[in-house]
Wavefront OBJ file of the C-alpha trace (Angstrom):
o trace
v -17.864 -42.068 62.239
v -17.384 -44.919 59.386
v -14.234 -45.335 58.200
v -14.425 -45.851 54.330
v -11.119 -46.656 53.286
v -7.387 -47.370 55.219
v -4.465 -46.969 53.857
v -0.973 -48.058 55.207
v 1.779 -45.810 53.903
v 5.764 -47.008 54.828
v 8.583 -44.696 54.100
v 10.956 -47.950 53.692
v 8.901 -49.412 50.754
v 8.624 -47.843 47.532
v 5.839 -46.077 46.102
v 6.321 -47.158 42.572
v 5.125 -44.273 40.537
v 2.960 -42.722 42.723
v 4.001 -40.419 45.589
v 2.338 -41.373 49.013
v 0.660 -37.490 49.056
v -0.968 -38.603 45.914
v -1.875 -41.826 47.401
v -2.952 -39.801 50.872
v -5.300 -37.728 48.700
v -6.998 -40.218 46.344
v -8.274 -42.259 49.698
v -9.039 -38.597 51.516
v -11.423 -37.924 48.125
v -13.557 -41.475 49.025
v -14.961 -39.094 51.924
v -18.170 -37.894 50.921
v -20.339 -37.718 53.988
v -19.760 -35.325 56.844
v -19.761 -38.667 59.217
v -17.451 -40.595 56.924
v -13.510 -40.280 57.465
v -10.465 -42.551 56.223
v -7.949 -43.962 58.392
v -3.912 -43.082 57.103
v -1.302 -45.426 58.914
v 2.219 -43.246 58.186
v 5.785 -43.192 59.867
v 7.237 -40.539 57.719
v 5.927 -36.812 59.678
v 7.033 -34.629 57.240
v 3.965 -36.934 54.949
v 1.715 -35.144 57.268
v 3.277 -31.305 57.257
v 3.125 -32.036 53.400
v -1.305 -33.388 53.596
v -2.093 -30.454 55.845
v -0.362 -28.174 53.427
v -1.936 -29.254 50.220
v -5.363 -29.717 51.915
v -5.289 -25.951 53.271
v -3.818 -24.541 50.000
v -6.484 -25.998 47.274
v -9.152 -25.405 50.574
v -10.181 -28.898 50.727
v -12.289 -28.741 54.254
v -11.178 -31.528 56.167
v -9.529 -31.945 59.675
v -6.934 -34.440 60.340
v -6.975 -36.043 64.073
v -4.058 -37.500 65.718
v -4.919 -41.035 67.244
v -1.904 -41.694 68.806
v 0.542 -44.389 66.963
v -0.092 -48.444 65.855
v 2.890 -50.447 65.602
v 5.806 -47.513 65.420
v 3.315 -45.929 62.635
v 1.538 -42.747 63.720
v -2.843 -43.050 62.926
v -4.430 -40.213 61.127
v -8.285 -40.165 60.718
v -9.629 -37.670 58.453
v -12.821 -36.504 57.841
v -14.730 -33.928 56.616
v -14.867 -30.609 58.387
v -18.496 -29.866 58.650
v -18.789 -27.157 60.769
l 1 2 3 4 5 6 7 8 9 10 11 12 13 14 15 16 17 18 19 20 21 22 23 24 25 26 27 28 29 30 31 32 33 34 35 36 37 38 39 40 41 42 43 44 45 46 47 48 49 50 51 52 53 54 55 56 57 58 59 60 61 62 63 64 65 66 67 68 69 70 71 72 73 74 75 76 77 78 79 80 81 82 83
């Protein structure tokens, strides 16, 4: 899979205007390809209940894959769910 775009998200620094969901899905909509995904670096989990929740509700077919964690940060890669 290529990764097209990471993003590093940290609950401690601020977001300025824009809310790290927004942030989360503006990278997520650089997928285009079924074998193209974006890597999401986060240590807040409740930004992760909150992506699966908007992705499932506007039926945006992607998957989100747990790759374990990267310097206290747990690594999303999502991709498109092609099946």
């Amino acid at each position: 899979m290529k990764i097209v775009e990471k993003v590093k998200l940290d609950k401690l620094d601020s977001c300025g205007s824009r809310s790290p969901l927004s942030i989360m899905l503006d990278v997520i909509r650089k997928i285009k390809e079924c074998d193209e995904g974006v890597e999401i670096l986060i240590n807040d989990y409740d930004w992760l209940l909150s992506l699966r929740y908007v992705l499932k509700i506007n039926d945006l077919k992607m998957k989100i894959e747990e790759k374990g964690k990267e310097d206290n940060f747990l690594k999303l890669e999502v991709s498109r769910d092609c099946t």
